[in-house]
C-alpha angles and dihedrals in degrees: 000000000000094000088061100040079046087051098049088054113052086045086067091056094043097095108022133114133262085254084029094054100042078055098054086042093062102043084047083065098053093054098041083054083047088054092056088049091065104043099246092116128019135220103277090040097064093039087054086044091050097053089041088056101046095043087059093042091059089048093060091038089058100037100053089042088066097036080056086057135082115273098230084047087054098051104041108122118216131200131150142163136212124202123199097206120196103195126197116185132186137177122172123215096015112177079213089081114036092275092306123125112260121223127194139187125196139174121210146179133197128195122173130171132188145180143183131196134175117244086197132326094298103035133054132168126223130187137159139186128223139188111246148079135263096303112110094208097053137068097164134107131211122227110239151079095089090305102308120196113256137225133264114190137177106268105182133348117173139141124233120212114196111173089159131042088232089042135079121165111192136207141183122007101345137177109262107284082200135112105234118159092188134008102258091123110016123046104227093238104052120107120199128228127228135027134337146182129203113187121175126181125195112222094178136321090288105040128054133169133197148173133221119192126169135163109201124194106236094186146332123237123190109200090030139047114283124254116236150147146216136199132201115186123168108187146176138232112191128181095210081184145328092289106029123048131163142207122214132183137156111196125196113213122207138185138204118195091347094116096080088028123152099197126202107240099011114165093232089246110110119089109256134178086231111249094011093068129225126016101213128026129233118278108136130157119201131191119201136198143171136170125200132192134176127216085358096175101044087122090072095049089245120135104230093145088192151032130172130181119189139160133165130187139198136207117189109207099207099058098023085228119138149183144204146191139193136169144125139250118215132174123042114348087239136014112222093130147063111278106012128119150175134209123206133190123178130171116198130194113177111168112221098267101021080098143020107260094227094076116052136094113294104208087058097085096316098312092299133146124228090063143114137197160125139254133182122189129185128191129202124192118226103183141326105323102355129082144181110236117200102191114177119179130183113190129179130189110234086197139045121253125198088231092058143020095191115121096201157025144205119198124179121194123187114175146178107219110197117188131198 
């Protein structure tokens, strides 16, 4: 009796308005409470009817609220993250300040939101927005000035065309398409610009390849030949066995017009000729590794779910200057709960033209080459989705520049990474 009664009614809410419907709601409730009067239901009954009835209600509502909507609309994925930074900042002997060290405090703040949509079953479109300027490394921005409005700014826009499963074709601002273990070569926020490729080929369930190839627009000049790059890297994924797997890759890096280039947000490091622009061109061959074990010390009864061990070089030809990094990665192999956490080491050695000074790490001495150092970084998670970074870097030049003479420098990073 009650499924029918259950039935009739809900029939009765299946085509109405939404001021329709609030009206046949309510009228739904006066008969159900005429129903208890009689006998015919009793009182947990019609409470249990009732929140049937709603719960269903809401089910139809919603679901022919997104059918009324457009399908690429219906299918766009969103996710985004905001980080609250403390910074602290030394160098020691800055010309800068009269030979004095020069210490320096800073409050920042980071927001960045994406979204991808497919355009049909073999395209899709992604795009995201970022706070910061016109700095490519950098998508932070600095608390000051009486609380001045801050930027937002499009960080990346470009389509993705897969008309096989083991083939991508790229296009506009796009997220790297390249393996890099560390961040000796690529600052993690920069987005190059042009067209890419990324191919992969199964061999068998242990042993994968794959190419990435890319060509990235590095300016436009109008009265002159344009500066730009390209990248070819063939690389390897093999499941050694069921705990320990390792990724393997060797890129070559080449440049047109960038010998004689003058380059937007340079670091000042690489060696030029003055007006005429960069001394050396762009040649440079990288090999990449990284190897990967779970649960590595089960053996010894002790619960370290992850490590990772991982280094790259580069060697530009041109120059004959090279580079190198190595580090670790302990703990779980990501933080997204309560109580997990990750510790991360890295040294880096990149000799002044063994790499174009556009690229690098910022936070490494201001993104230069002819540096080392080392950082260590360790993440906490506080929660589901939220997590406290502790980032330390000490850099040192290993030449000497005509802006500075400081030999080295301390940053220290604590942030408060939110995801969702």
């Amino acid at each position: 009796m009650l499924s029918k009664i259950f039935m009739m009614l809900l029939a009765a809410l299946l085509f109405c308005g939404s001021a329709v419907c609030f009206a046949a709601t309510t009228q739904v409730d006066a008969l159900i409470e005429k129903l208890v009067e009689k006998n015919i239901l009793d009182r947990q009954e019609a409470i249990k009817l009732k929140g049937e009835i709603a719960e269903d209600e809401k089910i139809i509502r919603d679901e022919g609220l997104k059918q009324s909507l457009p399908s690429w609309v219906r299918e766009m994925k969103l996710k985004g993250d905001l980080r609250l930074r403390y910074q602290y900042e030394k160098k020691k002997g800055s010309n800068t300040n009269a030979g004095n060290t020069v210490e320096r405090d800073r409050a920042r703040i980071r927001f960045r939101l994406g979204a991808e949509t497919k355009v049909n079953d073999q395209t899709r479109v992604l795009f995201g927005l970022a706070t910061g300027g016109t700095d490519p490394r950098s998508t932070n921005q600095t608390l000051e000035n009486s609380f001045e409005l801050k930027d937002i700014r499009l960080d990346y826009a470009y389509a993705e065309y897969a008309p096989f499963a083991w083939a991508a074709f790229l296009g506009g601002r796009m997220k790297n398409p390249l393996w890099e273990p560390g961040d000796l070569l690529w600052d993690t926020d920069i987005n190059p610009e042009g067209l890419a490729a990324k191919l992969t080929g199964k061999v068998n369930d242990r042993l994968e390849t794959y190419l990435n190839t890319g060509a990235f627009i590095l300016d436009e000049n109008a009265a002159a030949s344009d500066p730009w790059i390209y990248a070819l890297q063939p690389g390897l994924k093999w499941k050694l066995s069921d705990s320990v797997s390792s990724n393997l890759a060797i890129a070559y890096y080449g440049g047109g017009q960038v010998k004689g280039a003058i380059l937007d947000h340079s670091a000042g490091s690489n060696t030029n000729n003055g007006r005429r622009g960069l001394l050396y061109g762009l040649s440079a061959v990288s090999p990449s590794v990284e190897l990967t074990v779970k649960d590595p010390l089960r053996f010894m009864g002790l619960g370290l779910p992850y490590a990772s061990f991982f280094g790259e070089y580069a060697h530009n030809l041109p120059s004959a200057d090279s580079g190198y990094l190595g580090g670790l990665k302990l703990g779980y192999e990501k933080v997204a709960n309560k109580g997990q956490w990750q510790l991360r080491y890295f040294y880096t050695m990149l000799a002044t033209n063994a790499w174009l000074d556009i690229f690098p790490d910022s936070d490494r001495y201001g993104g230069r080459t002819g540096i080392r150092g080392n950082e260590i970084l360790f993440t906490y998670g506080l929660g589901k989705n939220w997590s406290l970074d502790l980032d330390y870097y000490r850099t040192d030049l290993t030449t000497t520049h005509a802006d500075t003479a400081a030999k080295t420098e301390n940053l220290f990073q604590a942030d408060l990474n939110f995801k969702f």
